[in-house]
C-alpha positions as a printed NumPy array, in Angstrom:
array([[-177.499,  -22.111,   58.253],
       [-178.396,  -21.036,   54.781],
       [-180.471,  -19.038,   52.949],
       [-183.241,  -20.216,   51.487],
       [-183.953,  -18.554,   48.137],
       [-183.174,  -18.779,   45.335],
       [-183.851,  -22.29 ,   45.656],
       [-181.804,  -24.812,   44.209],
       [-183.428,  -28.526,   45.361],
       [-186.628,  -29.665,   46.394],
       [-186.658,  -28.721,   50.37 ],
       [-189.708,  -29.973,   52.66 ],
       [-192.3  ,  -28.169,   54.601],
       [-194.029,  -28.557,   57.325],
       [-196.919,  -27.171,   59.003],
       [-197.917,  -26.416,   62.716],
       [-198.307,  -29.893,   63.563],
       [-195.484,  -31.727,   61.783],
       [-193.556,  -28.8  ,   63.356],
       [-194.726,  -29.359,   66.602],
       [-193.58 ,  -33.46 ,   66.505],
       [-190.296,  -32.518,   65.422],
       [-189.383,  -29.862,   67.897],
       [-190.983,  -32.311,   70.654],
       [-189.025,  -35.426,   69.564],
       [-185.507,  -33.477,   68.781],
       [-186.133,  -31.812,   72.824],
       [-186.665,  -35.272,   74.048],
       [-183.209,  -36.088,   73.113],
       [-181.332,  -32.774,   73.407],
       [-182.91 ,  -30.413,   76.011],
       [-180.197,  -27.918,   75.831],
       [-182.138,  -27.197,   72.25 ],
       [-183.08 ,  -23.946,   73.203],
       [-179.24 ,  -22.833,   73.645],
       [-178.162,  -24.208,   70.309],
       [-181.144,  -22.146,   69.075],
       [-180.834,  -18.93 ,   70.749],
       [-177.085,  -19.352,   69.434],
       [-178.298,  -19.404,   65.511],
       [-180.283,  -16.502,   66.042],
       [-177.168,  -14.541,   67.609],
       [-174.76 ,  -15.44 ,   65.242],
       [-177.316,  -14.415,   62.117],
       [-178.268,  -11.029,   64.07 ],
       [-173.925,  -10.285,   64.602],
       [-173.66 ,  -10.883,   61.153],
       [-176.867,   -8.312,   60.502],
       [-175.933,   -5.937,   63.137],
       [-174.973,   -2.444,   61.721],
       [-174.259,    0.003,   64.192],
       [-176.993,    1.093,   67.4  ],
       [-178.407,   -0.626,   70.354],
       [-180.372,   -4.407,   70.056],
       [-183.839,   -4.689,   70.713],
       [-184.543,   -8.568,   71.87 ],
       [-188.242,   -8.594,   72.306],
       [-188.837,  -11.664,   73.685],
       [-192.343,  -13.222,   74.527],
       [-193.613,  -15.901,   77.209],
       [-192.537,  -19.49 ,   75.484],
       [-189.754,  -20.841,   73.598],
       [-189.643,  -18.272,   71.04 ],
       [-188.766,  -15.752,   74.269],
       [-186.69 ,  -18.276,   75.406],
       [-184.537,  -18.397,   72.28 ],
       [-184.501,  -14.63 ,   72.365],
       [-183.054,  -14.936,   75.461],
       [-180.771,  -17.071,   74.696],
       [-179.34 ,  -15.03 ,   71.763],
       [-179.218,  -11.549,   74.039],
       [-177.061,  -13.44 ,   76.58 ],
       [-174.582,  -14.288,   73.32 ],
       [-174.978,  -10.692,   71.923],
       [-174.207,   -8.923,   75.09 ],
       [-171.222,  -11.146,   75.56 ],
       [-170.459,   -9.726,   72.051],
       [-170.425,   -6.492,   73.263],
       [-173.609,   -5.046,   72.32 ],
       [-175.97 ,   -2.565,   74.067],
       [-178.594,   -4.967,   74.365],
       [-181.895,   -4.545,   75.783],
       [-185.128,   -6.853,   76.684],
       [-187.205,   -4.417,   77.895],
       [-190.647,   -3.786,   76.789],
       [-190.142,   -0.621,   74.893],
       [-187.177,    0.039,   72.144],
       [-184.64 ,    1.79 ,   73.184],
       [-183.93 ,    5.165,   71.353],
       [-180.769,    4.237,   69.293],
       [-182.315,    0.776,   68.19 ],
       [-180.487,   -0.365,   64.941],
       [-181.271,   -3.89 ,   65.358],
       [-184.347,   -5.681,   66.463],
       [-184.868,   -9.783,   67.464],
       [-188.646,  -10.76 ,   67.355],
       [-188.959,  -13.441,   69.686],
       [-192.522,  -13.004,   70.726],
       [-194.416,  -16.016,   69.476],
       [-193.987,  -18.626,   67.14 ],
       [-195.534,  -22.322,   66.449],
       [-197.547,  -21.636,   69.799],
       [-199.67 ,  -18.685,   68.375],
       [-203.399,  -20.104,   67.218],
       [-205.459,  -16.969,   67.419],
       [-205.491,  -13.248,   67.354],
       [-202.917,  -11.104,   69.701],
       [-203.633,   -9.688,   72.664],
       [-204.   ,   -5.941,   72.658],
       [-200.537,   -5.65 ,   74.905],
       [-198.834,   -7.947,   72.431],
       [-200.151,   -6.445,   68.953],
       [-198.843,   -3.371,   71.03 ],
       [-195.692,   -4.588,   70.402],
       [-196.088,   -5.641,   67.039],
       [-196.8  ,   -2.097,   66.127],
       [-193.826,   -1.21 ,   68.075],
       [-191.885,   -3.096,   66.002],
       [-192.811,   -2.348,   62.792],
       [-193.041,    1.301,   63.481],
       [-189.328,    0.814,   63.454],
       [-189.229,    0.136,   59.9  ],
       [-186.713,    1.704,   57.84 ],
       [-184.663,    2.488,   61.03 ],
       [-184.085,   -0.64 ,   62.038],
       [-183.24 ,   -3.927,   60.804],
       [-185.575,   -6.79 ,   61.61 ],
       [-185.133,  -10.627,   62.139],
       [-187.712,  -12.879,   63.384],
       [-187.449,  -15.899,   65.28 ],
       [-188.533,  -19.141,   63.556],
       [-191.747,  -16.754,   62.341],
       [-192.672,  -13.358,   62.328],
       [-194.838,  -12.776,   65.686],
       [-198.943,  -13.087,   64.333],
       [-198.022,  -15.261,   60.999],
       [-199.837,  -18.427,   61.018],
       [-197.216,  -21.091,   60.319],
       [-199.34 ,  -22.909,   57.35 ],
       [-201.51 ,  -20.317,   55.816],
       [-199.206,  -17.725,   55.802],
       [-202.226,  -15.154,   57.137],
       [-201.527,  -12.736,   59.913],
       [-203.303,  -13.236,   63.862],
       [-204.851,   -9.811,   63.683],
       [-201.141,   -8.099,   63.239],
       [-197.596,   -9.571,   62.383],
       [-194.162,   -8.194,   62.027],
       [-192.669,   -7.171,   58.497],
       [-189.515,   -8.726,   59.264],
       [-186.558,   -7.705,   56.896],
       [-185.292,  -11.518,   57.828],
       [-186.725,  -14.396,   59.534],
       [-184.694,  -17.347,   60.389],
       [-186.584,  -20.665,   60.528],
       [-185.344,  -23.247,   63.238],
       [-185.737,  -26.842,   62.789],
       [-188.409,  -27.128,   60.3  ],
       [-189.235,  -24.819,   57.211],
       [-193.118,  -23.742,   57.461],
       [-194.969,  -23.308,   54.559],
       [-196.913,  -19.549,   55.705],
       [-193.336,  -18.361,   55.417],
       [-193.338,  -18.673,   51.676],
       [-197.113,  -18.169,   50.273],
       [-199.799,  -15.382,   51.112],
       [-198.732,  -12.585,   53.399],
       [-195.626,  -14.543,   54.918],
       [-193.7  ,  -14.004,   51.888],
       [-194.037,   -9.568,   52.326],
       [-193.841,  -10.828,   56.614],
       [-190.583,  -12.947,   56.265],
       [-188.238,  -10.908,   54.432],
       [-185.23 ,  -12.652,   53.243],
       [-185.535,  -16.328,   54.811],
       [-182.809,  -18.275,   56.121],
       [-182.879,  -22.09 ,   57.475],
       [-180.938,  -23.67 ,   60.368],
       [-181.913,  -27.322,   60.999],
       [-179.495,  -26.787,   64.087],
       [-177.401,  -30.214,   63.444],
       [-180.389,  -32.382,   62.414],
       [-181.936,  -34.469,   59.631],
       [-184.242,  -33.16 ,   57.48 ],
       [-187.38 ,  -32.859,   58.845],
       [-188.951,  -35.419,   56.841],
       [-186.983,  -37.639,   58.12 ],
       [-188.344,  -36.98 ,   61.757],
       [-191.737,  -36.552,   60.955],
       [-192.659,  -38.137,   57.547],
       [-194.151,  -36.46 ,   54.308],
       [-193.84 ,  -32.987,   54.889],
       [-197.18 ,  -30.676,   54.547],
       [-195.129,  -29.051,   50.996],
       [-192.266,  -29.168,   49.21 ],
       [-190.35 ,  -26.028,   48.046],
       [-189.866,  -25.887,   44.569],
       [-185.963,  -25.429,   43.372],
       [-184.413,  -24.932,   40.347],
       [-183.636,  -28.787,   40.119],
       [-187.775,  -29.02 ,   38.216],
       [-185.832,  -27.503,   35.268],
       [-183.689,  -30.663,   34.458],
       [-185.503,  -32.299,   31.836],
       [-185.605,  -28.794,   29.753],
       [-181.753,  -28.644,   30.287],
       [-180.258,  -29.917,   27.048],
       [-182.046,  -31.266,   23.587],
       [-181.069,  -34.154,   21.648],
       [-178.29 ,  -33.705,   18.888],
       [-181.142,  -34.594,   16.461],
       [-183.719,  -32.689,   17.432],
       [-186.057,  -30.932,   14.821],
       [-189.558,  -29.104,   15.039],
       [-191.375,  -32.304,   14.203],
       [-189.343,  -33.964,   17.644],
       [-190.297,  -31.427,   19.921],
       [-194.163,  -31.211,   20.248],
       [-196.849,  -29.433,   18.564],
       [-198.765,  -26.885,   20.768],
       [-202.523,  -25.087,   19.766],
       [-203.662,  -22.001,   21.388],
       [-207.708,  -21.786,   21.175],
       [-208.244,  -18.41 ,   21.006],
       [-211.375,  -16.602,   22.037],
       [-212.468,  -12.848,   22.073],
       [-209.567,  -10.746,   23.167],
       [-206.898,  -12.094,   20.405],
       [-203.885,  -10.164,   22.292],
       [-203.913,  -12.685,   25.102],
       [-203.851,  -15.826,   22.185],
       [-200.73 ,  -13.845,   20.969],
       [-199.169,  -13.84 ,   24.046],
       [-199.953,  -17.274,   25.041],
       [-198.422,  -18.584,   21.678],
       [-195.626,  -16.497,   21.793],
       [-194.798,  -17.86 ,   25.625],
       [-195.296,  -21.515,   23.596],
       [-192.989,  -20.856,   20.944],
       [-190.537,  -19.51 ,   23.   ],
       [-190.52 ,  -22.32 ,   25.824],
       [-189.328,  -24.829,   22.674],
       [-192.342,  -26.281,   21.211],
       [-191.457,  -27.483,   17.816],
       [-195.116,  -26.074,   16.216],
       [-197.303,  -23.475,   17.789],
       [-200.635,  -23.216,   16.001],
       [-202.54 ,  -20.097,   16.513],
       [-206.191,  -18.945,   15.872],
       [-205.247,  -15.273,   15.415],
       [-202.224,  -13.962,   13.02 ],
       [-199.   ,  -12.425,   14.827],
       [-197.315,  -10.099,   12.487],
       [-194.322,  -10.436,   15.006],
       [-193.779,  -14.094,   15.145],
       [-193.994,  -15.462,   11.878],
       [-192.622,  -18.132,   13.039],
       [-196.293,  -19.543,   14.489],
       [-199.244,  -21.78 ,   11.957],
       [-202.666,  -20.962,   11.349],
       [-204.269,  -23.482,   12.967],
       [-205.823,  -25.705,   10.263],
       [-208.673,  -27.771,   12.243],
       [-206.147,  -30.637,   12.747],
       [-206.041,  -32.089,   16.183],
       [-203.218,  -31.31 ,   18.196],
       [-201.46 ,  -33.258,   21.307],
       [-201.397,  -30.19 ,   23.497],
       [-203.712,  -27.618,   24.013],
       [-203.776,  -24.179,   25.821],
       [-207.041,  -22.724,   25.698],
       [-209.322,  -19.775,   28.284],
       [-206.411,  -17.222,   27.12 ],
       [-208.517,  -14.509,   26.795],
       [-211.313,  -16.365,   25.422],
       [-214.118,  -14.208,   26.655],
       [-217.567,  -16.109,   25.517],
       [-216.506,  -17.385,   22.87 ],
       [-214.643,  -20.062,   24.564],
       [-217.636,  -21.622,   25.847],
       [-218.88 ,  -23.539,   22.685],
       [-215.191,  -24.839,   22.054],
       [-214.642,  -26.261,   25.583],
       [-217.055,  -29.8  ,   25.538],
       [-214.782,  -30.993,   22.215],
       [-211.619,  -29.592,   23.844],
       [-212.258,  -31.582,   26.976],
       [-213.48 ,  -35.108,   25.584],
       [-210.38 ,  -34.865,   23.374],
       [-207.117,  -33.184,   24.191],
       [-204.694,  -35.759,   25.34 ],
       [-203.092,  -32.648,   27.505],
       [-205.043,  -29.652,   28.053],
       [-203.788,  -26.167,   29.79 ],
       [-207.096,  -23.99 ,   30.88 ],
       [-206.487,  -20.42 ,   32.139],
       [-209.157,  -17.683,   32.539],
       [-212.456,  -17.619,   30.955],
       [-211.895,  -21.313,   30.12 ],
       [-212.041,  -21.749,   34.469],
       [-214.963,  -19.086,   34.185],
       [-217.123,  -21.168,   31.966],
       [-216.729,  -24.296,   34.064],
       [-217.101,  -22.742,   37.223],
       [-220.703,  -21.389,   35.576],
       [-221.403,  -24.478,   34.027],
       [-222.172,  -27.772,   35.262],
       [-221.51 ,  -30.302,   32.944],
       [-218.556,  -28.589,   31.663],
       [-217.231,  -29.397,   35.301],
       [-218.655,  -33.133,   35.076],
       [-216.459,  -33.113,   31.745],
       [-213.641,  -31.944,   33.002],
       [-213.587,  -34.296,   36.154],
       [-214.42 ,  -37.056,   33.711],
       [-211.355,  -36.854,   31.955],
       [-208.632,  -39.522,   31.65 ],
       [-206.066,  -37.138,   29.915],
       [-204.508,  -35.14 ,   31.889],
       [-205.231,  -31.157,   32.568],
       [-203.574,  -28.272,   34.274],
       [-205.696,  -25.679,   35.708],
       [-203.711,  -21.992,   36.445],
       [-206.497,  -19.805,   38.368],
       [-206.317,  -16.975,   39.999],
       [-207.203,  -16.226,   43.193],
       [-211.169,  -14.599,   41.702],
       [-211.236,  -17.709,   39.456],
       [-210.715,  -20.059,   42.336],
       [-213.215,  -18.645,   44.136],
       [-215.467,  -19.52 ,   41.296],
       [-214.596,  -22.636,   40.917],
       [-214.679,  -23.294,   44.438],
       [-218.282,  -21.813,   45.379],
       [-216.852,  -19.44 ,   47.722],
       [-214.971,  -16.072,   47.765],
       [-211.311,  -14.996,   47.173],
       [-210.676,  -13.771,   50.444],
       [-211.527,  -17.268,   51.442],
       [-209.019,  -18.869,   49.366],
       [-206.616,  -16.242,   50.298],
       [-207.267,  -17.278,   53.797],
       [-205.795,  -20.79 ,   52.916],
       [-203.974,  -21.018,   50.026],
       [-202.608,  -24.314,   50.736],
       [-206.093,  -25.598,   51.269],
       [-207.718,  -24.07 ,   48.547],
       [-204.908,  -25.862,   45.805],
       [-205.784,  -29.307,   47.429],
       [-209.551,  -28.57 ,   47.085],
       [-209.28 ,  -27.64 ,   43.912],
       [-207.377,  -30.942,   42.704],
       [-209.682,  -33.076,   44.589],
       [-212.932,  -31.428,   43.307],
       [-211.789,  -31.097,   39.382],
       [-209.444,  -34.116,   39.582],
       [-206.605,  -32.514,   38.041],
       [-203.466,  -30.429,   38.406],
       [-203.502,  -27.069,   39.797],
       [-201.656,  -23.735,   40.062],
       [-203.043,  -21.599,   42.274],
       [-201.243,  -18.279,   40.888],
       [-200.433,  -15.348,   43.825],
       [-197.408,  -14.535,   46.148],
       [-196.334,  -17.944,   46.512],
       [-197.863,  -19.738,   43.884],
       [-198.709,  -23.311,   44.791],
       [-199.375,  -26.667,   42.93 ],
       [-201.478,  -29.311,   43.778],
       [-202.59 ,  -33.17 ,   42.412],
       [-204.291,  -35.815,   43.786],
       [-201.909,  -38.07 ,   44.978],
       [-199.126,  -35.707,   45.541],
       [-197.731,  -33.629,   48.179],
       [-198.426,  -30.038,   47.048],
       [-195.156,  -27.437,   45.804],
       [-194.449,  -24.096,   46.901],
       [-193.038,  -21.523,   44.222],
       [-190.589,  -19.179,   46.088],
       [-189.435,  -17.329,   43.046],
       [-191.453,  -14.405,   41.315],
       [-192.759,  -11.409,   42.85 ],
       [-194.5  ,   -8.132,   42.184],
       [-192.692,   -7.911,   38.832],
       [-195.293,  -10.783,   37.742],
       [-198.4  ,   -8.331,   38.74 ],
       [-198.837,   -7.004,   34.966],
       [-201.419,   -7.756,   32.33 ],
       [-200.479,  -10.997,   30.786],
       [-198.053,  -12.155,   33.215],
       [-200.432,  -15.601,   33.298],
       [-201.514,  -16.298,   29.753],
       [-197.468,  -16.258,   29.11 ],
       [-197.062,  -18.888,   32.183],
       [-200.431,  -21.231,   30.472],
       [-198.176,  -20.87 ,   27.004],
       [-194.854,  -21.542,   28.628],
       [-196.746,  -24.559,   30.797],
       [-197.942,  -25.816,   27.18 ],
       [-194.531,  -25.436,   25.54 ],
       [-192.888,  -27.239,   27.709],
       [-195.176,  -30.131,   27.983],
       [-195.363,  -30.242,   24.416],
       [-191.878,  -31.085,   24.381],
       [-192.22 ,  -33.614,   27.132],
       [-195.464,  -35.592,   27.181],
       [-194.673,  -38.254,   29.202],
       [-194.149,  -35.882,   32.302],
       [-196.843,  -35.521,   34.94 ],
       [-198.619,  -32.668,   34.602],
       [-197.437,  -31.442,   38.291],
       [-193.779,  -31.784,   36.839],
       [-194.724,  -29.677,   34.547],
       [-196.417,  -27.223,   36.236],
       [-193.619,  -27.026,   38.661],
       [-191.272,  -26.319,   36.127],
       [-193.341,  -23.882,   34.429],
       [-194.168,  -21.407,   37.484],
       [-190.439,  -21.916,   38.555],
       [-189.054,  -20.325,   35.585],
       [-191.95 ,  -17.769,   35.074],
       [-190.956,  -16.57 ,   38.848],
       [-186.869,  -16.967,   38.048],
       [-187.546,  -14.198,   34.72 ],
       [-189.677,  -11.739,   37.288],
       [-186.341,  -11.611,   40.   ],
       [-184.272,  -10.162,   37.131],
       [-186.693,   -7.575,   37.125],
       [-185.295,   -5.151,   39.795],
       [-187.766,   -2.119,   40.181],
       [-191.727,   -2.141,   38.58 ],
       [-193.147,   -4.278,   36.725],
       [-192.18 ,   -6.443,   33.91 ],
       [-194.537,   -5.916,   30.746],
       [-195.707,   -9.523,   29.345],
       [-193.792,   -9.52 ,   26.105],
       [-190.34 ,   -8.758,   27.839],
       [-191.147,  -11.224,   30.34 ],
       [-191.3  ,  -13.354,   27.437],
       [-187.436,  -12.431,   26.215],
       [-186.13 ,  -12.777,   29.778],
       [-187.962,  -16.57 ,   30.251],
       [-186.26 ,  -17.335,   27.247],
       [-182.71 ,  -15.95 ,   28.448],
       [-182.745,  -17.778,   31.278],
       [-180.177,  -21.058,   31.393],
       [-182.24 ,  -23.54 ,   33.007],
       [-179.402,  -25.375,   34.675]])
């Protein structure tokens, strides 16, 4: 057992299905499972357990069974332990073992019941969920109607991706792993849905050549557009990731340190960065071009509005990294946000396939997507990120560090970049974290 972030290696995901074959296939072979489960989930709520009576409520199928399992092993513990249907009044602790994997549509009235039950406890009580909280869908990471806020969830067998993007990241809590003795999943079931980013996407960034110099380690250009703060951020985030040049259309009394940009043709390009209108005319000669092209913002809003820039942009041989937002995925996608939202997974491997190109999908749980590869899962970052700027400094950083390494993929690089962007927002304790510091702490951070 082990918790899961901060990540430090790549760890697989899998959905409802691929979660489904494994816990079949490892119960075919060991059907005392459910003891060695119920055990996990005892031994993580002792260690939780602060004073005051358990709560283990416990639904009808092998989530209630676990729960089951685990108040036989705390009452032998000597806890006050109770299954009942209703907390009792001293609760300090509470197991949610209604449903897991089995749960495909809304709760019941008697069972949201319960969820509200449980959550009313909040505060009062500490929380850990079984394998899911009760109502999250496994591989969206939307709620059935209600779920539990869990303080902790500990996933069995298999890691599921809704624990780590959309609403599962606020549901789960602090998430801890227990493969219960066997391989990894993969292993059992084949590719896995996801992958979980870890700090291991860092590695190539980890040390420079003894003879490095600025002309060695990539030139980057930010296309500016109407709003020339978000350019200055952009370039700054550049710059500071370790590109050796960082040509800017707007001057930055601040930084010195970055060109004019001259007209000259550069290798890597970030451009939408608060580009307003503008950024329209610039974006046919940007895509036929730019052997590596970052687009954030009104870059993604033009295409979305425009046809042929989207032919263009699918048309390209050099690579491109898109970094929407939820609204500007909804543009680009002909549908809604709410919809994307709704699938966030789904919506990342849409986007690839439709624009034929690399995607981040920004949000809680940011996720990146390429045809051809098995999407990633950020699990660092978190509200600290929700400030102005917070993504033209992740398109600069993104650029900077491709810059520096252009013969990585661009979904290498985009892991990289929203790994690090999420490591600098967890320093940030309380609030949020204004784009220029987030800057300073990106560029504090030791990448190995």
């Amino acid at each position: 057992m082990f918790k899961v972030l901060p990540a430090a290696a790549a760890l697989p995901l899998h959905g409802s299905a691929g979660s489904r074959r494994v816990e079949r296939r490892v119960l075919a072979r060991r059907p005392d499972l459910i003891e060695d489960a119920g055990l996990a989930v005892a031994k993580l709520a002792l260690a939780l357990h602060r004073g005051g009576g358990v709560w283990v409520a416990c639904g009808p199928g092998n989530n209630g069974a676990d729960g089951r399992v685990a108040a036989r092993h705390l009452a032998a513990q000597g806890l006050a332990v109770s299954t009942d249907d209703a907390p009792p009044p001293d609760t300090g602790l509470v197991v949610d073992a209604l449903f897991g994997l089995g749960l495909a549509r809304p709760l019941e009235d008697a069972w949201a019941a319960r969820v509200a039950q449980i959550n009313a406890l909040a505060g009062r009580a500490t929380v850990l969920a079984v394998d899911l909280p009760s109502g999250l869908d496994a591989e969206r990471g939307v709620a059935h109607g209600s779920a539990v806020r869990a303080d902790h969830t500990l996933a069995l067998l298999t890691l599921k991706p809704g624990l780590l993007t959309g609403a599962g990241r606020a549901c789960a809590g602090t998430l801890w792993f227990d493969a219960l003795g066997e391989a990894p999943a993969d292993a059992l079931d084949g590719a896995p849905t996801a992958t979980l980013i870890g700090r291991d996407r860092l590695a190539p960034w980890r040390t420079r050549d003894p003879l490095a110099h600025k002309g060695t380690q990539g030139d980057v250009q930010v296309v500016a557009g109407s709003m020339p703060g978000a350019a200055r951020l952009a370039a700054r985030a550049a710059l500071a990731a370790g590109a050796g040049r960082v040509y800017a259309e707007v001057d930055d009394a601040l930084r010195p340190e970055l060109l004019r940009w001259d007209g000259r043709a550069l290798a890597t390009v970030v451009a939408g960065c608060g580009g307003g209108a503008r950024i329209v005319w610039r974006l046919p000669a940007l895509l036929d071009a730019a052997p590596r092209l970052v687009l954030d913002a009104d870059a993604l809003n033009a295409i979305a509005r425009d046809p042929a820039l989207a032919a263009a942009l699918r048309a390209r041989a050099a690579p491109t990294l898109l970094t929407p937002h939820p609204p500007e995925a909804a543009r680009l996608l002909e549908t809604d946000a709410a919809a994307v939202q709704a699938d966030r997974l789904g919506a990342a491997r849409a986007l690839a396939a439709r624009y034929a190109c690399t995607v981040v999908l920004k949000g809680s749980g940011s996720v990146v997507a390429a045809p051809g590869r098995v999407p990633a899962v950020n699990g660092s970052g978190g509200p600290a990120l929700a400030t102005p700027g917070s993504g033209d400094v992740l398109a600069g950083w993104a650029g900077g560090l491709w810059a520096q390494r252009p013969g990585l993929d661009a979904f290498d690089v985009a892991c990289a970049a929203v790994h690090w962007h999420g490591l600098a927002g967890d320093t940030q304790a309380h609030g949020p974290l204004r784009a220029n510091e987030l800057i300073e702490r990106m560029l504090g951070l030791d990448p190995r």
